[in-house]
N, C-alpha and C positions, 0 to 999 in steps of 0.2 A: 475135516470132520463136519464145520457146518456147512459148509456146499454141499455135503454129500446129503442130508436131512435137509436144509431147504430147495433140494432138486425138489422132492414132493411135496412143496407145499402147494394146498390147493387156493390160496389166497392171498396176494401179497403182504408184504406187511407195512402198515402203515405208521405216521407220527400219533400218540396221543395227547398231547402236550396241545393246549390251547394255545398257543405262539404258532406252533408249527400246524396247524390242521390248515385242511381247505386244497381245494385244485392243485396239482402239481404243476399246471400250466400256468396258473397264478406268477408262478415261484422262481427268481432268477437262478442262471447257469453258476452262483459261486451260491446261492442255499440249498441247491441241487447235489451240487457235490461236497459237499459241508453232511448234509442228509445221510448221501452215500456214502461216507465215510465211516460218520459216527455207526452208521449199522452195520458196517463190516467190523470195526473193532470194539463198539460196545459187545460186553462180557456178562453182563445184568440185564439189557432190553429196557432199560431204561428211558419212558417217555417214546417205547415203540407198541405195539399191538401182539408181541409177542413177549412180553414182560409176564411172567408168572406173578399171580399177585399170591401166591402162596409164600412166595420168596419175604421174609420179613430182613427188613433192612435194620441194620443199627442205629442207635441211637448218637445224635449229630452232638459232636464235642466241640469243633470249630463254630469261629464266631461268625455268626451268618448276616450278620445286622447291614452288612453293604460287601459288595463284590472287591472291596478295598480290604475291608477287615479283616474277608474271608482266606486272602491271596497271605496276605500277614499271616494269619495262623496258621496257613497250610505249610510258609515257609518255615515258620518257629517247628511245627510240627515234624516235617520233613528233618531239619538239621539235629530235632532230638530225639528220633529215631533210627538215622545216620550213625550217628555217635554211641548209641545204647547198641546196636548191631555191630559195629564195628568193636567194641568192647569185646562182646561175646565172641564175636568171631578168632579173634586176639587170643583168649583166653583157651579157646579150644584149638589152636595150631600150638598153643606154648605146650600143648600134650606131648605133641609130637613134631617139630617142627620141620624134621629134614622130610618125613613122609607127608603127615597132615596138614602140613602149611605150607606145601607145593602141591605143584599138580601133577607130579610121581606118586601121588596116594600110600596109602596104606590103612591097616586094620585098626581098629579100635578096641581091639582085643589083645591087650599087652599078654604074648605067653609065657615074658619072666617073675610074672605076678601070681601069687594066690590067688585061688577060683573068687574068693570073695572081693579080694581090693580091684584083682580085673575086671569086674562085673561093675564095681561100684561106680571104679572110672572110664566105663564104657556107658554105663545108666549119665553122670555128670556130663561127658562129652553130646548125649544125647538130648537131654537137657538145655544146654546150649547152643547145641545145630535150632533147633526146635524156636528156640529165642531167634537166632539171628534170622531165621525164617522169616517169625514172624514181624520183626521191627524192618526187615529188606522189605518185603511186601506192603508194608503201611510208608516207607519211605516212596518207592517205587510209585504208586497211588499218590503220593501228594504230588510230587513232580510230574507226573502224569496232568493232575486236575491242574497245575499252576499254567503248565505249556498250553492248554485246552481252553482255562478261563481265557488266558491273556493273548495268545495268541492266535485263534480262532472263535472267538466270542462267546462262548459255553458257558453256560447259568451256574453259577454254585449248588443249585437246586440239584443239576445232573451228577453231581460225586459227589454222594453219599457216601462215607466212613465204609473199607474195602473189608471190617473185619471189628472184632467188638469184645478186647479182652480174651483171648482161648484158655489162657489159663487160669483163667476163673468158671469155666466149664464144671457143670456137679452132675454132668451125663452125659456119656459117647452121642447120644443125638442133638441134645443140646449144643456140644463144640461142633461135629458136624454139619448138624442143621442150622445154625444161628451163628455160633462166635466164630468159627473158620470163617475166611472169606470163601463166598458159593461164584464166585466169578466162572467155576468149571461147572456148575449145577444143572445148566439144562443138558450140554453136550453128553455128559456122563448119563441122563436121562436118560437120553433118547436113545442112545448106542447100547445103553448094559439095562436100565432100570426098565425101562417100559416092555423091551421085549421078553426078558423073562420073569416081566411081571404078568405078560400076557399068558406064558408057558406054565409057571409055577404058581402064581398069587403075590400078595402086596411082601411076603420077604424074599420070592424072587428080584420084585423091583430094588430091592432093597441091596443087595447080592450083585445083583449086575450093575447097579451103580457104580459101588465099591468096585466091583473089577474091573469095569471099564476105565477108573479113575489109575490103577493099578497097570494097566495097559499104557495109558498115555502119560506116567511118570515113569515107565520102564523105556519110553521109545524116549524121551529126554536124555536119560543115564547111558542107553542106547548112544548117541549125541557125541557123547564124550569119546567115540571111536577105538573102545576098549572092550565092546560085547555088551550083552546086558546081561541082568540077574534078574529074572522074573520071578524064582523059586523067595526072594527077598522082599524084592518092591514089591511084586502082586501081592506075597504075601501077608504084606504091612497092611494092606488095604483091604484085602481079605477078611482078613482079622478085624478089621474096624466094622466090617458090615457082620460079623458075626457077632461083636459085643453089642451094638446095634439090635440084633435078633434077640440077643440073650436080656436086654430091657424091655421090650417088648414083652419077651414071656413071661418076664418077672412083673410087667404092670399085668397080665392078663392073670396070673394067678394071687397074685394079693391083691390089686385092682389101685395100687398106689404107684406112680414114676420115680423111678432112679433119680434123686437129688438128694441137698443136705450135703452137712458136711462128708457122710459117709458115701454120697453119691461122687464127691470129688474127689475124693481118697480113691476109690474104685477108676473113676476115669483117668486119674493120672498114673497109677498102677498098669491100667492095660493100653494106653497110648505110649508111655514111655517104657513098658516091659516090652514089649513088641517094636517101638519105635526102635531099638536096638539092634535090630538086623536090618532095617531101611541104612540107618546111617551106617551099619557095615559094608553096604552097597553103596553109596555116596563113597565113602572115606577111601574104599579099597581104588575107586576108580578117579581120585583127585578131585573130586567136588570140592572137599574142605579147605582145596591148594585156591580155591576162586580169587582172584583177585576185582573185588566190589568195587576199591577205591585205589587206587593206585599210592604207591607206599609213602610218597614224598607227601601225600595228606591225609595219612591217615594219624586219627589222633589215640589209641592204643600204642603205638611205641612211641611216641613223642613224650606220653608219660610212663609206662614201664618200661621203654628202653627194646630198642628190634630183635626182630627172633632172627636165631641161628638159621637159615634158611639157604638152602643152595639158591643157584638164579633161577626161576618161574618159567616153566617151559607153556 
């Protein structure tokens, strides 16, 4: 996807980072490709020329005071995100363990349950995908930054926190815009948001974001070599760009933003009422069967004890 949008770009992109500026001929064959790396896999543009500065970054919880201190709390930070994820994860296969906790899948819809208790425990499992998401992602990011600082000489300054609390979100734009990690934010732009923002106006941008993001969490699921479910996953994402729309109209008619306690209550209402057919698509097609950590370390049944689980295909 980005090859495909930087074919047109009419400018290269450059470093903005006072360290890095100045002639490229200056610059040896291993900053060179040090360079070219970091701008194929940076995900934010960070300290490049194509850094959105709309993009607001979260606020730094690691201790930044020396490249030493920062490596320490990235690891403390990593190992108790590890742990809190692997927890969740734990808990949402003990649902269902011969389906949900391999990767033979199954539904998150118990149909020998009452409309209500099956809903409740299909809302909790979702709940918990939702967790483990996000504590894999902030683990994910710190071992990233650890291999990056120490192994390739990259400033603390370049990883910035991938993500900032989501569920503390008091508005769908807010978790969206701000507490989600925006690592997908420009690609999802440029492919969904800016063209039919050109077509429609700023909630087409808004529209095509969202389904572009919907698009490319469907060719993932795709991945699994099981088919996809787009009527699902688009729809997960559909729907976020539409509760989206639906704050917006509501700041243009009373002239006040979606937040407050009742702003939170609202947003975790329509991310986890809706979040309930995404993880019906995860669940049906063995996502939940993931194996993160391999079982001999994982610390979830060390303390409650292994799940029933056939062997992990």
């Amino acid at each position: 996807m980005r090859a495909v949008y930087w074919t047109f770009q009419q400018q290269p992109h450059r470093r903005t980072t006072p360290k890095h500026r100045g002639n490229s001929e200056s610059r040896t064959m291993k900053q060179l490709v040090l360079d070219a790396l970091d701008l194929m896999f940076s995900l934010r543009g960070l300290g490049w020329s194509w850094f959105n500065p709309r993009l607001r970054l979260p606020k730094e919880r690691r201790n930044m005071q020396s490249k030493a201190s920062f490596i320490l709390s990235c690891l403390t930070s990593s190992l108790c995100t590890m742990v809190l994820s692997d927890m969740a994860h734990y808990f949402v296969q003990s649902f269902d363990p011969i389906h949900l906790g391999t990767a033979a899948g199954g539904t998150i819809f118990d149909p020998t349950l009452p409309p209500l208790t099956r809903y409740a425990r299909s809302t909790v499992i979702t709940v918990l995908v939702g967790l483990v998401m996000c504590f894999s992602i902030e683990t994910l990011h710190n071992i990233t930054a650890l291999n990056c600082i120490v192994f390739f000489g990259q400033s603390p300054s370049q990883w910035p926190p991938i993500s900032n609390k989501p569920w503390l979100s008091t508005s769908l734009s807010e978790l969206w815009g701000y507490r989600w990690h925006q690592s997908f934010r420009e690609l999802f732009g440029t492919f969904g948001g800016k063209p039919l923002a050109y077509l429609i106006g700023p909630m087409g941008g808004v529209m095509g974001s969202f389904l572009a993001s919907g698009f490319f969490h469907n060719c993932g699921l795709w991945g699994m070599g099981r088919g996809s479910d787009f009527p699902r996953m688009g729809g997960f994402f559909v729907m976020m760009g539409m509760g989206v729309v639906i704050e917006r109209g509501w700041k243009g008619v009373t002239g006040h933003r979606v937040g407050g306690s009742l702003g939170w209550i609202w947003t975790m209402c329509w991310v986890i009422g809706w979040g309930n057919m995404l993880m019906e698509a995860w669940g049906l097609r063995g996502l939940m069967g993931s194996l993160f950590v391999p079982d001999a370390f994982r610390i979830a049944p060390l303390i409650f004890g292994p799940l029933a689980t056939e062997h992990r295909t």
